[in-house]
C-alpha positions as CSV (number, residue, x, y, z in Angstrom):
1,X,0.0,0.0,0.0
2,X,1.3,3.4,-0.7
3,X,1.7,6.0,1.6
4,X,-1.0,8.1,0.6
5,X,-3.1,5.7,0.3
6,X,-2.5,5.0,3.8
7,X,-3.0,8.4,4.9
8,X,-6.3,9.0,2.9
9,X,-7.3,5.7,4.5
10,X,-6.3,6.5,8.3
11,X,-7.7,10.4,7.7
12,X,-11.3,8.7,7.2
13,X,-12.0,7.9,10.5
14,X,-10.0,10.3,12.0
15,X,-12.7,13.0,10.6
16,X,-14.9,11.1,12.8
17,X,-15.1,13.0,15.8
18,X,-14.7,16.0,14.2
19,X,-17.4,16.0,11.4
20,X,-20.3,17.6,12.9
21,X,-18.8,20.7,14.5
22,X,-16.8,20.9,10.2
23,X,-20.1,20.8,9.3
24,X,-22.0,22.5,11.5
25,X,-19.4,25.9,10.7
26,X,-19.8,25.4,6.8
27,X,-23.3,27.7,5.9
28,X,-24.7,25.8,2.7
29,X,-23.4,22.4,3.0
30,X,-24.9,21.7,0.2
31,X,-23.0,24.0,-2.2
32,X,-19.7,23.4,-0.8
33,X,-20.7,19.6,-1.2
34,X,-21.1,19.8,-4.8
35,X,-18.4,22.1,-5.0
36,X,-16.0,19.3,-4.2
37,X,-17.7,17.3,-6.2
38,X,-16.8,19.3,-9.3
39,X,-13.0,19.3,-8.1
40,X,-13.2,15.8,-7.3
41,X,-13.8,14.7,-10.7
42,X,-12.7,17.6,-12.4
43,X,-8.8,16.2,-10.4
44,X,-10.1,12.6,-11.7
45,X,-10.4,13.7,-15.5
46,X,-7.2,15.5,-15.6
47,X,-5.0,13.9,-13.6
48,X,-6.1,9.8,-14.4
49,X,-7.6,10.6,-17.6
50,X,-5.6,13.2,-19.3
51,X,-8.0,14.5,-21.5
52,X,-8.7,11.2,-23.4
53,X,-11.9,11.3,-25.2
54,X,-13.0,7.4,-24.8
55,X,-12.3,7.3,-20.7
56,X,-14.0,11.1,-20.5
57,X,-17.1,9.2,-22.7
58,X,-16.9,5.7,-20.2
59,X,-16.9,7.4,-16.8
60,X,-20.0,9.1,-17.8
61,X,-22.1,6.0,-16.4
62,X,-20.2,5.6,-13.8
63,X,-21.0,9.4,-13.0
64,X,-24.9,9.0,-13.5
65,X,-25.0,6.4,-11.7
66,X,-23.1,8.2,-8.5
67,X,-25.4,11.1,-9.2
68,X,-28.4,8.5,-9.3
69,X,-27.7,7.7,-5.7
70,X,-26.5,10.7,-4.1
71,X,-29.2,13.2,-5.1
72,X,-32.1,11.8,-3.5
73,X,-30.0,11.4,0.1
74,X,-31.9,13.7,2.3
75,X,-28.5,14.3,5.1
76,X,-25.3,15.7,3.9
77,X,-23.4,13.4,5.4
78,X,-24.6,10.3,3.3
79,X,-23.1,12.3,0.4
80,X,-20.0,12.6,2.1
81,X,-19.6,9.4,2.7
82,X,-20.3,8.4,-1.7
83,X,-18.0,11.0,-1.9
84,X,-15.3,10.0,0.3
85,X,-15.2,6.5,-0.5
86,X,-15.7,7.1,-4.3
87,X,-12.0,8.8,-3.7
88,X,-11.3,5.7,-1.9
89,X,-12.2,3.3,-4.0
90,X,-10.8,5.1,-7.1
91,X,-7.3,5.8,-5.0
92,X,-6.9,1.8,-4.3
93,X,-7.5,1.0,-7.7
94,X,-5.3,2.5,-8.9
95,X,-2.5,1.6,-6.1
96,X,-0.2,-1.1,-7.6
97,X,1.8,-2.1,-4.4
98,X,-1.9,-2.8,-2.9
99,X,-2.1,-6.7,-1.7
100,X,-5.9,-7.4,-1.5
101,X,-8.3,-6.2,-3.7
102,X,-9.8,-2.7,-3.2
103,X,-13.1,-3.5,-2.3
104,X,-11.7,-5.3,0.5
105,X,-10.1,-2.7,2.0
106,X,-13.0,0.0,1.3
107,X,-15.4,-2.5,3.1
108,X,-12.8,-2.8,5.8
109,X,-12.6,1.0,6.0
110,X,-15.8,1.7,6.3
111,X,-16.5,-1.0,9.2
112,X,-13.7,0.9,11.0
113,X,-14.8,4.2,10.4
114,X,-18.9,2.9,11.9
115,X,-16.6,1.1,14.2
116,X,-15.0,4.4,15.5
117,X,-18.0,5.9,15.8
118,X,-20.2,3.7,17.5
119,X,-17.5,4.3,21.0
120,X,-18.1,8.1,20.3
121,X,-20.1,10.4,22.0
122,X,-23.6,11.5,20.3
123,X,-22.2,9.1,17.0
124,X,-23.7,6.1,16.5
125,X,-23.0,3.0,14.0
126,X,-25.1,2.9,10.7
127,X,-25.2,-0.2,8.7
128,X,-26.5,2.0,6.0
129,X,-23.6,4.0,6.1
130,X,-21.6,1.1,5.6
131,X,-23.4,0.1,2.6
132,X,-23.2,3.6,0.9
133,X,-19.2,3.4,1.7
134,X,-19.0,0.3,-0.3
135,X,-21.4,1.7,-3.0
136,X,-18.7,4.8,-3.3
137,X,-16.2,2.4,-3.4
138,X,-17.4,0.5,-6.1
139,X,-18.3,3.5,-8.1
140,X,-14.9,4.8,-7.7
141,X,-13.1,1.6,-8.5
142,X,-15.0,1.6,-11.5
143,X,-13.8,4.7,-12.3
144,X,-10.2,3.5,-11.5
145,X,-10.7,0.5,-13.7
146,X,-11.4,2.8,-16.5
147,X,-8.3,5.0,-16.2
148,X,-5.9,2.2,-16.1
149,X,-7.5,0.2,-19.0
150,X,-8.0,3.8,-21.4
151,X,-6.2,6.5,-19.5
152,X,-3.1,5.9,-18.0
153,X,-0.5,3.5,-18.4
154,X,0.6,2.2,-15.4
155,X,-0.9,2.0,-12.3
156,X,0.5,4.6,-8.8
């Protein structure tokens, strides 16, 4: 596993006790959501895609169907969470020094992160929560598949 990988991985349930009072600060959660949204994927197209025109045109599912679940989420956090395990997902698919397969290790992640938050204060574990984590995982390793087979070369 590389190191960032390691870090993004370790930084997920680290925002754990911290979440609420980010988000009770930012005033339309809703807006800086999709903000970072749009430099999520915007990093995704330039960085793993470079411009290519056939991943660009096969991520587009991939997309629609992230968009397909997270609009009709009523909390902000369950978007966070597609959001932050999309990044997941797409991160360990694209490690190459990664020895189980990235699903594995989102799921694992996101039992850790519910884990974590089950012993906190006012935080409570969410089987739902784990399921949307693995659904942004999937979506995003789908999104990795795509750059390694179309976009870039090699894999991190």
């Amino acid at each position: 596993m590389s190191w960032w990988l390691f870090l993004y991985s370790i930084a997920i349930p680290a925002y754990a006790p911290f979440a609420r009072k980010i988000m009770s600060v930012i005033p339309n959660k809703v807006f800086v959501f999709y903000i970072a949204s749009v430099v999520f994927f915007l990093f995704y197209f330039a960085f793993f895609l470079k411009g290519k025109t056939i991943p660009v045109v096969l991520s587009l599912p991939v997309l629609f169907m992230a968009g397909y679940v997270v609009f009709p989420l009523r909390l902000i956090e369950e978007k966070v969470h597609i959001l932050e395990f999309m990044g997941l997902g797409l991160f360990a698919g694209m490690d190459r020094r990664l020895k189980i397969h990235p699903l594995v290790l989102v799921l694992a992640i996101a039992l850790i992160d519910e884990g974590f938050q089950y012993i906190l204060p006012r935080r409570y574990f969410d089987l739902r929560d784990v399921g949307l984590d693995v659904i942004g995982g999937f979506l995003g390793w789908l999104l990795a598949i795509i750059s390694f087979k179309f976009g870039i070369k090699k894999k991190i």
